[in-house]
VOGU-3710 file (C-alpha; in Angstrom, 3 decimals, decimal comma):
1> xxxxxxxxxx> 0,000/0,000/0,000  1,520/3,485/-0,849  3,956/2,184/-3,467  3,557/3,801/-7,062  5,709/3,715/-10,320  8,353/5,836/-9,236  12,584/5,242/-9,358  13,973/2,955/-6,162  15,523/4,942/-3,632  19,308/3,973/-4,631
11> xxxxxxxxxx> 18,859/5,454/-7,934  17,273/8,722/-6,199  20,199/8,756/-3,734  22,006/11,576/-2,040  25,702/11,907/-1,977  27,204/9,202/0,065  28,796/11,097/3,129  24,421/11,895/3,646  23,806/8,398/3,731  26,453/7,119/5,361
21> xxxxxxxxxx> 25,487/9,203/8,237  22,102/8,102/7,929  23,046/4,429/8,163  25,303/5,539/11,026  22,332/6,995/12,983  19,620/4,587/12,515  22,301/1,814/13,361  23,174/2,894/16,615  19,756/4,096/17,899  18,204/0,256/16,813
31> xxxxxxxxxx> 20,981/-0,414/19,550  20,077/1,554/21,782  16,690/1,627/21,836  16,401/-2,099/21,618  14,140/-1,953/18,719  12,994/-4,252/15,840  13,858/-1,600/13,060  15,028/1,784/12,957  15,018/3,565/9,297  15,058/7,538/7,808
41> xxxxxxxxxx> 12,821/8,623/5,100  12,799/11,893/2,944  10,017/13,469/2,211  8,903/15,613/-0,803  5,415/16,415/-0,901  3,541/13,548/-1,093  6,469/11,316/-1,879  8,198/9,491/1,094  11,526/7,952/0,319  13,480/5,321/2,619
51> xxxxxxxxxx> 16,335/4,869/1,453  17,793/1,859/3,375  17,126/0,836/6,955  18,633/-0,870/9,713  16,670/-3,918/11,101  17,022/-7,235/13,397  18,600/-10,305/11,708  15,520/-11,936/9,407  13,344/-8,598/9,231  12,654/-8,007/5,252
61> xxxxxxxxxx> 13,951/-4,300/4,471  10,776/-1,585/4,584  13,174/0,893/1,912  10,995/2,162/-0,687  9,369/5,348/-2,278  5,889/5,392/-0,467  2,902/8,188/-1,089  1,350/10,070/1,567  -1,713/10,636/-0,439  -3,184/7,379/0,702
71> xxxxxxxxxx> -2,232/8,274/4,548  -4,130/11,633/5,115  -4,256/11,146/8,980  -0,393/10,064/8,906  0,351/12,668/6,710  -1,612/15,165/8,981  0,280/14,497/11,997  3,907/14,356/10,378  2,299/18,507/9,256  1,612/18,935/13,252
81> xxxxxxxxxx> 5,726/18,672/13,856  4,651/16,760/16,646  5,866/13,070/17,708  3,815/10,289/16,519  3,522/7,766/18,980  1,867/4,183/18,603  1,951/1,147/21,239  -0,148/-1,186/19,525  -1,058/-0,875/15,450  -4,202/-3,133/15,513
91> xxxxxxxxxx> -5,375/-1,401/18,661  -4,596/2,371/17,266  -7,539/4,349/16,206  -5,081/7,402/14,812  -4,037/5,234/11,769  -5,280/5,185/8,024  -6,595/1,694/6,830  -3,646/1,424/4,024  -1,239/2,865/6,684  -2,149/0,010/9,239
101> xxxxxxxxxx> -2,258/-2,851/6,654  1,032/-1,388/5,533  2,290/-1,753/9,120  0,673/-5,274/9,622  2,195/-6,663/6,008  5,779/-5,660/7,276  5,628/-7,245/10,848  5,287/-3,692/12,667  3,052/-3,560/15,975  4,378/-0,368/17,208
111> xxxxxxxxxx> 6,596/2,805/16,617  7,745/5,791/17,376  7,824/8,678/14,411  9,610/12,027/14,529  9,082/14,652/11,952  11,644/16,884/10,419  10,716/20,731/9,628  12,083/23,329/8,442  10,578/26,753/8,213  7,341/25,176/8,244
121> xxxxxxxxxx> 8,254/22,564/5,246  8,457/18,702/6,261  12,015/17,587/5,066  11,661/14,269/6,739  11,021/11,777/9,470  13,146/9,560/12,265  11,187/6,336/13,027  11,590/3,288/15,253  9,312/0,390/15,225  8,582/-2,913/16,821
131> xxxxxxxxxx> 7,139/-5,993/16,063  5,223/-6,510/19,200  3,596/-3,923/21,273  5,369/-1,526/23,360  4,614/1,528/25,492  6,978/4,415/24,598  8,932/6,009/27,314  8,660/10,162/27,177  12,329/9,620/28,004  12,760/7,879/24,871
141> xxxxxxxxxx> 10,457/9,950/22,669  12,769/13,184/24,056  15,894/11,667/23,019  14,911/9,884/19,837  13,493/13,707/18,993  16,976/14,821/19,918  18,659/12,285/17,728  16,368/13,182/14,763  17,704/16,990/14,466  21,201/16,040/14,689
151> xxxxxxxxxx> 20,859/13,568/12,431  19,139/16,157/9,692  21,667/18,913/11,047  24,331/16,356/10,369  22,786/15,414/7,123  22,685/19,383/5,591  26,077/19,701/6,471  26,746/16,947/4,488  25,034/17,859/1,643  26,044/21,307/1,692
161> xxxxxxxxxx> 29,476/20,362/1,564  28,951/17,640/-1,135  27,509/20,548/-2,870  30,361/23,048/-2,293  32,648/20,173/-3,586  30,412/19,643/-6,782  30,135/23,014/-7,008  34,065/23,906/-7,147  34,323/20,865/-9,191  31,998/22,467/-11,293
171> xxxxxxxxxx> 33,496/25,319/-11,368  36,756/23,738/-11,993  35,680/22,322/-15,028  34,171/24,899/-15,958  37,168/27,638/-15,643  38,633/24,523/-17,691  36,343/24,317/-20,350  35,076/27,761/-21,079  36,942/30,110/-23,868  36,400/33,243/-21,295
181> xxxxxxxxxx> 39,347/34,837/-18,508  38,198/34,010/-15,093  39,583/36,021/-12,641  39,169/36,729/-8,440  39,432/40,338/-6,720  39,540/41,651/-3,584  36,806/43,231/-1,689  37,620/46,468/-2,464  39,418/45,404/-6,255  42,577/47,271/-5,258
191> xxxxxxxxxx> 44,175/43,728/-5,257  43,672/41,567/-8,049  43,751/37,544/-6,686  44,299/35,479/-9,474  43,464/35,432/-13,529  43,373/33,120/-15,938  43,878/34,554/-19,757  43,332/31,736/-21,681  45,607/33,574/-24,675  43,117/36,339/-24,521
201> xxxxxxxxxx> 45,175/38,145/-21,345  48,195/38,002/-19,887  47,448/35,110/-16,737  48,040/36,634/-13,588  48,914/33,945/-11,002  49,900/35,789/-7,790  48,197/38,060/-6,149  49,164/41,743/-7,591  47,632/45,212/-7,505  49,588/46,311/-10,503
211> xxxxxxxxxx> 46,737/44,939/-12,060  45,111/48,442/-13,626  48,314/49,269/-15,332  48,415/46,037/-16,469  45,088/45,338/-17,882  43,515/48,908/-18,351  43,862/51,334/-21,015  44,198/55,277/-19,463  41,357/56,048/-22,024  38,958/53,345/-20,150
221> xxxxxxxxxx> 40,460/53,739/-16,475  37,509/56,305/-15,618  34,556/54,511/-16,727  36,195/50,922/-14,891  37,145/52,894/-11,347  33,502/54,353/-11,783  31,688/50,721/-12,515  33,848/49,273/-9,733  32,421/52,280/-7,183  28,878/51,437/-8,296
231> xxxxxxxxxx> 29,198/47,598/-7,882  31,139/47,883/-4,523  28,594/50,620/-2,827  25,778/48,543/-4,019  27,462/44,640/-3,464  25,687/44,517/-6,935  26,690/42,616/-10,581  29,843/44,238/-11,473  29,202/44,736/-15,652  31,425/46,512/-18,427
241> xxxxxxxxxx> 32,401/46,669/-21,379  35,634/48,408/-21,838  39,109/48,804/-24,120  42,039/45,811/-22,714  45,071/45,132/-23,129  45,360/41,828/-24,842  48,174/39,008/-24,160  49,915/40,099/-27,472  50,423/43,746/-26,393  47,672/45,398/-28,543
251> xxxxxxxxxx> 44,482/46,714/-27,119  40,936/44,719/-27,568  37,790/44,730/-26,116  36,397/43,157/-23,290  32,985/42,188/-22,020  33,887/41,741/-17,713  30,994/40,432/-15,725  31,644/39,942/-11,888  30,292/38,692/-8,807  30,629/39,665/-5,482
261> xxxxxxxxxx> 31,416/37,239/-2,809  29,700/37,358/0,647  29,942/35,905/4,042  27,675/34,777/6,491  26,454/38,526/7,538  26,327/39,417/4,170  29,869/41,530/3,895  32,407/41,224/1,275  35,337/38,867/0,506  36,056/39,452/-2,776
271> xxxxxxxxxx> 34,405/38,921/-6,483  34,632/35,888/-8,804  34,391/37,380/-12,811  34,869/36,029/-16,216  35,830/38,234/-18,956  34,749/37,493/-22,601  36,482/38,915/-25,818  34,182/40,699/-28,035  36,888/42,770/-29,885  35,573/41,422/-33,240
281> xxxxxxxxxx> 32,130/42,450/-32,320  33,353/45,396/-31,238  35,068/46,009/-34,626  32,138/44,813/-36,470  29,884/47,563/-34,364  32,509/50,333/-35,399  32,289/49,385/-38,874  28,228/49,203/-38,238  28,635/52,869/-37,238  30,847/54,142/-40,274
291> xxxxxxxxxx> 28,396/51,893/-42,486  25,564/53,883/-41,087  27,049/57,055/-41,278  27,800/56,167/-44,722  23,848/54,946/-45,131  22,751/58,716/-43,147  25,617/60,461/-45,488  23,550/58,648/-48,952  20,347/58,579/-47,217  20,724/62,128/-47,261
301> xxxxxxxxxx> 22,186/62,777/-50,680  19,030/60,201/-52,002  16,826/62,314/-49,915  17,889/65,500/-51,412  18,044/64,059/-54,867  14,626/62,574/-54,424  13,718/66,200/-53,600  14,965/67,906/-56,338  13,917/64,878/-58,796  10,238/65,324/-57,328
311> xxxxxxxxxx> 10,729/69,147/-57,709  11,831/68,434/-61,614  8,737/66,056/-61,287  6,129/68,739/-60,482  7,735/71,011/-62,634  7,431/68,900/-65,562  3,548/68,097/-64,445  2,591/71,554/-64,608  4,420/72,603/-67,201  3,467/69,475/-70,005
321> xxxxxxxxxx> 1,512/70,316/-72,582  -1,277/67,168/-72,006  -3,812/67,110/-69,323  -2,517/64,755/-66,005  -4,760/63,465/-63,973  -5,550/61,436/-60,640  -8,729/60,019/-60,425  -10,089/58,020/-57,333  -13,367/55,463/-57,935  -16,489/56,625/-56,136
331> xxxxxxxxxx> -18,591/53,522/-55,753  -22,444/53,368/-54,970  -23,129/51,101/-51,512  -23,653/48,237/-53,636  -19,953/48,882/-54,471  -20,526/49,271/-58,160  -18,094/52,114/-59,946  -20,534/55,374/-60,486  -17,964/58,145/-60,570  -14,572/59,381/-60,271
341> xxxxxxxxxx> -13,172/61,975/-57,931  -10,758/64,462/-58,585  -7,746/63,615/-56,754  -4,622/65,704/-58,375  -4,642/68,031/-61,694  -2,166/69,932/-63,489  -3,079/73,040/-64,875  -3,731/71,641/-68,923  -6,134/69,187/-66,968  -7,400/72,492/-65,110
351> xxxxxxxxxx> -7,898/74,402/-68,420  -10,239/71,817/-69,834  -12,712/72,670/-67,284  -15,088/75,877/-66,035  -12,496/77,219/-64,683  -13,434/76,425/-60,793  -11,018/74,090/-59,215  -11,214/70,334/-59,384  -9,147/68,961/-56,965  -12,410/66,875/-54,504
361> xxxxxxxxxx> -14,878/67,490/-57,303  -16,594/64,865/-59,593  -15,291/64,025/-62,416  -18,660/63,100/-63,982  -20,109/66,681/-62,802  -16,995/68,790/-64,246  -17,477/66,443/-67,478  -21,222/65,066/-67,584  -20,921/64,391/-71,673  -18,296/61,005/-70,131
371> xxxxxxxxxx> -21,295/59,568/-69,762  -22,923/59,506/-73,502  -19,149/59,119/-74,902  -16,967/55,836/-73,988  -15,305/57,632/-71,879  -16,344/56,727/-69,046  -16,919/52,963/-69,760  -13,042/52,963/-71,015  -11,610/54,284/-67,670  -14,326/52,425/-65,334
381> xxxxxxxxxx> -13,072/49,127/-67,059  -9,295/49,845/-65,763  -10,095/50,207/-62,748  -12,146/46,814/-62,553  -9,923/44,807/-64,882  -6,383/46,354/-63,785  -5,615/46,332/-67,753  -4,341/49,894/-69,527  -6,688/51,319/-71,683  -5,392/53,595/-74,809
391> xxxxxxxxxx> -8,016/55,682/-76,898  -9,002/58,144/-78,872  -12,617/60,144/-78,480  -14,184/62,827/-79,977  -15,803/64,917/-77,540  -18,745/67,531/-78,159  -20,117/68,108/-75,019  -19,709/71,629/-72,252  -19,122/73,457/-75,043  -16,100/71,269/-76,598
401> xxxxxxxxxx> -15,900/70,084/-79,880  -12,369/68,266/-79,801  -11,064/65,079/-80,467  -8,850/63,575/-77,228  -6,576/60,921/-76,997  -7,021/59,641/-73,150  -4,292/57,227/-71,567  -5,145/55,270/-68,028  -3,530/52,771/-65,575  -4,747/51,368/-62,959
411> xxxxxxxxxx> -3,453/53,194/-59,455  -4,981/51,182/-56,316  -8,939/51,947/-56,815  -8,333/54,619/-59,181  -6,415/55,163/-62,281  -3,494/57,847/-63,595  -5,235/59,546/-66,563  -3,714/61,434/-69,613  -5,959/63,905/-71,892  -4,355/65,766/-74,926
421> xxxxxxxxxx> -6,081/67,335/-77,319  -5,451/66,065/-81,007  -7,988/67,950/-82,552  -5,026/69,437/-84,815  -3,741/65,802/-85,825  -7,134/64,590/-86,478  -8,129/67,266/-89,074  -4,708/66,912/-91,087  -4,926/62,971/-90,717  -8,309/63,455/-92,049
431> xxxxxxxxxx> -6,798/66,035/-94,684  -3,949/63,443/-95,404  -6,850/60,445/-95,637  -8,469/63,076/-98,207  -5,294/63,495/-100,008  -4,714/60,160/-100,024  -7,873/58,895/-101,477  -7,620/61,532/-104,658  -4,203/60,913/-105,218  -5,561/56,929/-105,342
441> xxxxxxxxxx> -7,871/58,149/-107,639  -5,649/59,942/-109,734  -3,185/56,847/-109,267  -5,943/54,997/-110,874  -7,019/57,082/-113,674  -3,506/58,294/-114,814  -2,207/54,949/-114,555  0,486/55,945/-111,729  2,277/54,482/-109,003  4,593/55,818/-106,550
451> xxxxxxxxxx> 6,990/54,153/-103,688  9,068/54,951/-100,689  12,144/53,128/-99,806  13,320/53,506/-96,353  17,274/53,484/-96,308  17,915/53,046/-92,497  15,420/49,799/-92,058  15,755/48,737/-95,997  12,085/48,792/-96,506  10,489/49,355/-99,733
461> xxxxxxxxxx> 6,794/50,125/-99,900  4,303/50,844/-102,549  1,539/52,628/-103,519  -1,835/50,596/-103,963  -1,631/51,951/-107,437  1,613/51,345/-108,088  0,785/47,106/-107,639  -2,082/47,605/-109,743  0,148/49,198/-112,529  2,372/46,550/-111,885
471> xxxxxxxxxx> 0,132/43,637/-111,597  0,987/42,265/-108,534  -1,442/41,632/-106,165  -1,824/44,346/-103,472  -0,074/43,900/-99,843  2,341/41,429/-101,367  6,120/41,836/-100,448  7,262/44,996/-102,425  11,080/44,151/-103,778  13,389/46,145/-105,972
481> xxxxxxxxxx> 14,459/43,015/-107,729  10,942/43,357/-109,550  12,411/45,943/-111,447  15,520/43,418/-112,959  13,190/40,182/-113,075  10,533/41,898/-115,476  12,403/44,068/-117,639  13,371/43,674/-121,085  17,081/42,686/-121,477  17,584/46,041/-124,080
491> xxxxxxxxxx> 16,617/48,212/-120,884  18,648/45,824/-118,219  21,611/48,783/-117,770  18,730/51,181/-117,008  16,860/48,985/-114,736  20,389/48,154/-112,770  20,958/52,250/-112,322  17,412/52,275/-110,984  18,113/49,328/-108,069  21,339/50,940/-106,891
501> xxxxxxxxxx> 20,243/54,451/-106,889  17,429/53,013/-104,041  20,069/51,145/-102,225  23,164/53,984/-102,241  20,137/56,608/-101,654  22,533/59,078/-103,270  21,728/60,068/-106,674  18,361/60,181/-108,435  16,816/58,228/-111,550  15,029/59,402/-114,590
511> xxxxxxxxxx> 14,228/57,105/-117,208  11,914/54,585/-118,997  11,933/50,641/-118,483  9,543/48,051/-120,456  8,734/45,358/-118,224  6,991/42,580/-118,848  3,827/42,838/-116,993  1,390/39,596/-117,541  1,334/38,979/-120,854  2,151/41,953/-122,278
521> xxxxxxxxxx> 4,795/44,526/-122,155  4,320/48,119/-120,694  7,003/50,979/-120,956  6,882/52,582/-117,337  8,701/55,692/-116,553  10,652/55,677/-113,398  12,095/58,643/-111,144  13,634/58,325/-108,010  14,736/61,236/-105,327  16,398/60,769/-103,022
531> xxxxxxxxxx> 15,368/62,708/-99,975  17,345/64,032/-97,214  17,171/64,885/-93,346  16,692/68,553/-92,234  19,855/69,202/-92,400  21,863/65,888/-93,026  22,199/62,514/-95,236  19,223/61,358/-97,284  16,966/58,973/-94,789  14,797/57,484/-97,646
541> xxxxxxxxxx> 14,106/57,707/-101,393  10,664/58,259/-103,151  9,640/57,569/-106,577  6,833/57,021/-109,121  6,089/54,872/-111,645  4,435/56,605/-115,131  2,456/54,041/-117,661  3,682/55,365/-120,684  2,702/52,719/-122,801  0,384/54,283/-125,007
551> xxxxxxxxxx> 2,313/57,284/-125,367  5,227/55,391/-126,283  2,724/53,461/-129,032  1,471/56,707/-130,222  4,726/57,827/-130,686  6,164/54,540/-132,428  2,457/54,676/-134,589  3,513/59,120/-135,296  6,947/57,929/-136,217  5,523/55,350/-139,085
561> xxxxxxxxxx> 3,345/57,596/-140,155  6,175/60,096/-140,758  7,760/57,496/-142,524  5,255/56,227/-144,766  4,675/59,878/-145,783  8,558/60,367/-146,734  8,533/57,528/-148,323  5,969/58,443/-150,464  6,792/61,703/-150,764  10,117/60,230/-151,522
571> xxxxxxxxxx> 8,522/57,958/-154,276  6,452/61,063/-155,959  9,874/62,900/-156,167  11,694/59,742/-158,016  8,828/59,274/-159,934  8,332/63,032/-161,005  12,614/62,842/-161,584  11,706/59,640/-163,697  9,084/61,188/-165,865  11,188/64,437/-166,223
581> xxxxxxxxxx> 14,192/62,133/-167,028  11,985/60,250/-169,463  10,385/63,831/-170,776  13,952/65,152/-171,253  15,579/62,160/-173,238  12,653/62,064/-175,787  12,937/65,906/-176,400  16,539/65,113/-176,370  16,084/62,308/-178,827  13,317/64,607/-180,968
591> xxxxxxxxxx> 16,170/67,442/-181,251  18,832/65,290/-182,350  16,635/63,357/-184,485  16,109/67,149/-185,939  19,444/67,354/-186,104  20,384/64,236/-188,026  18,002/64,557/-190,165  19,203/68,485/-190,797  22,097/67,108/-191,409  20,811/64,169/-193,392
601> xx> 19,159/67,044/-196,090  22,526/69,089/-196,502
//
């Protein structure tokens, strides 16, 4: 009864001088008193430990770990500090059931028990017992009350010097085994006692009180005599950190933590301290401080850049020639988007207004046409969707009648906006669409094409007319070589000035080329120009393409006309030279006939 699944007592055990004297005691008082067993427990709480007891020849031992829970009477009277005295166990009405089938189980009839306090704390018990009743002297209750504080006197000496030993053991191993200097002073630190370096200082192993010109720097000797004053006035923690001279001869840092050492009515004998080195620490810290000066020194220079950047910044924002502006969502309670509000605008976003500020306003009220334009469905969709929008509106609403190009991004639940008015570029890009479309149609009707060749990117481009004139099909890839694939091999030299003047970009071209287009042959005029920067090297050449087929067939068909007319005129003027030939040899022949025959008659 009272057992429970705890460690036997051996393996519990105190140091041996503790039980020794224990085994000693409970020896020579079973002697003495002339008792059946004589044992001494321990107690912790509810946990009673008997460590080993001394009994008559044949008794079985009683040592075991035992709980008091189970005993609340026994336990009880141990609490009253008072002896416990019992003649006869079956008899005894001052016992707990488990405590008196306990005593019957090991043979015990009677004892004597003497608790052990301590500033109100049971430490223990002393107890004697018999196995047959017996009445208890007083005489022997005094003295076996005696016996029991010796005994725990004796035993607290015992442990406290078992402790002291493990404690300088302890502390031997530890002065061993630790990195730090360990050093003793005297009470008043004029004398230093011993000090063990361990290659960090200098060992000092005699007493000397040379120690502060040893040890301390004249910089630090203030702030150590100071600490020292403090820890001495106050028999407080002695704690510094200060400059050292190391074991080499140079000069570290030190981290000195010290105890003092008390007697019994609390004055001092001296301190016990260990010094650590923390000279790379304190090297890293001093490079800490020039890194952060450094960091202060460009936090500062960033700081004043990031001033005058920002002052360039707002400069540039109210000075740009498009609108700027910050717009925040305004949401109904269903959290919908019905609205933006004004949150910054520079003065070109100002000027688009009535005038009045608009910094808190509405955006909507300032601009209530957003709503019948896509205005505001383009800029409510990047704030929903996070995606940039890019467009182009025209606007005829407040009195405007202007096309805008307006640029947003997403900013948290609102959006950075850009407005500029491109009512300028919109009227010559619909001017240039005009253009374009008559010179298509003039393209078309004079059979013309014209060309731009880009010299930096080597890009040729042409006009729609100028693939119809060619016959290629429109959009296709536009290529010089064209010009040397189609033409006629009598107009090859012509065609080869026309490729390199695009490529060189440096001289024009003025001339015709018959190329075979399809099935039949057209004679196409070419000119090329090339066409400088303003001022510098030409960037690209232009050129058109004439049909001058039909001229060039008019021209052939005028040419054989000419001819056929010279030739007959040609013919008419042999024939009239024939006939007058003919005409002059007959009146040739008549008049020489005449003459003959003159002559004939004289």
């Amino acid at each position: 009864v009272g057992r429970c699944a705890l460690p036997p007592p051996e393996s519990l055990g105190p140091p041996p001088p503790a039980l020794e004297i224990q085994a000693a005691v409970t020896h020579t008082a079973l002697h003495h008193f002339q008792a059946d067993r004589c044992y001494y427990g321990e107690i912790d709480g509810d946990t009673a430990i008997i460590r080993q007891d001394a009994a008559r020849p044949g008794l079985a031992s009683v040592a075991a770990v035992y709980s008091l829970g189970t005993m609340p009477i026994y336990k009880a009277m141990l609490h009253g500090n008072q002896p416990v005295v019992v003649a006869d166990v079956p008899r005894s009405l001052a016992l707990d059931d488990s405590l008196k089938q306990l005593c019957l189980d090991r043979g015990i009839l009677a004892y004597v028990n003497i608790p052990v306090m301590r500033k109100g704390k049971l430490l223990g018990n002393l107890c004697l017992t018999q196995c047959t009743p017996r009445e208890w002297t007083t005489a022997e209750v005094a003295l076996l009350q005696e016996t029991a504080d010796r005994t725990w006197a004796a035993v607290e000496r015992a442990h406290a010097e078992d402790a002291l030993r493990q404690s300088e053991e302890q502390f031997r191993l530890l002065i061993t085994a630790t990195s730090d200097t360990v050093y003793r002073m005297g009470a008043d630190w004029t004398q230093m006692e011993q000090l063990l370096g361990k290659d960090f200082l200098a060992d000092t192993l005699a007493p000397t009180r040379t120690w502060v010109e040893e040890y301390i720097p004249a910089e630090d000797l203030p702030r150590v005599q100071a600490a020292i004053a403090e820890a001495i006035g106050q028999k407080s923690l002695f704690e510094l950190e200060h400059r050292v001279r190391l074991a080499d001869g140079t000069v570290g840092w030190t981290h000195s933590r010290a105890i003092p050492v008390l007697d019994a009515r609390g004055e001092l004998t001296g301190w016990l301290g260990a010094a650590s080195d923390v000279s790379a620490r304190k090297a890293a810290e001093q490079q800490l401080l020039q890194f952060n000066a450094e960091l202060e020194q460009q936090v500062a220079e960033r700081t004043q850049a990031l001033a005058e950047s920002q002052a360039r910044l707002q400069s540039v924002f109210d000075s740009v020639a498009i609108g700027i502006m910050l717009l925040r969502a305004v949401r109904a309670p269903e959290g919908h988007l019905v609205d933006f509000e004004y949150v910054l605008a520079n003065p070109v976003a100002q000027a688009y207004t009535d005038g009045r500020p608009v910094v808190g306003r509405r955006y909507g009220e300032v601009h209530p046409g957003i709503y019948h334009t896509p205005v505001f469905g383009q800029l409510a969709a990047v704030v929903e969707t996070g995606r940039r929008t890019d467009f182009e509106v025209h606007y005829d609403y407040e009195g405007h009648n202007h096309w805008y190009r307006l640029v947003g991004a997403p900013l948290g639940d609102g959006l950075l906006c850009t407005a500029e008015d491109i009512t300028t570029r919109k009227l010559l890009e619909q001017g240039q669409a005009q253009s374009l479309a008559l010179l298509q149609e003039s393209e078309e009707v004079a059979g013309l094409g014209s060309w731009d060749y880009d010299l930096a990117t080597q890009v040729l481009t042409w006009s729609d007319g100028l693939y119809h004139l060619l016959g290629r099909p429109v959009g296709s890839p536009a290529r010089a070589q064209f010009f040397l694939d189609s033409v006629l091999e009598d107009d090859r030299p012509a065609a080869v000035r026309l490729v390199r003047a695009l490529a060189d970009g440096t001289h024009s071209f003025d001339g015709p080329l018959r190329l075979r287009v399809g099935a039949e042959v057209k004679t196409v005029r070419c000119k090329a120009v090339p066409l400088p920067a303003a001022p510098g090297a030409p960037v690209r050449v232009l050129g058109i393409c004439l049909d001058v087929s039909d001229v060039a067939r008019l021209e052939a068909e005028n040419l054989a006309l000419k001819l056929d007319r010279h030739k007959e005129l040609l013919l008419a003027i042999l024939q009239a030279q024939e006939n007058e030939r003919q005409r002059l040899a007959e009146v040739l022949h008549n008049s020489l006939g005449q003459v003959l025959y003159a002559t004939k008659l004289h």
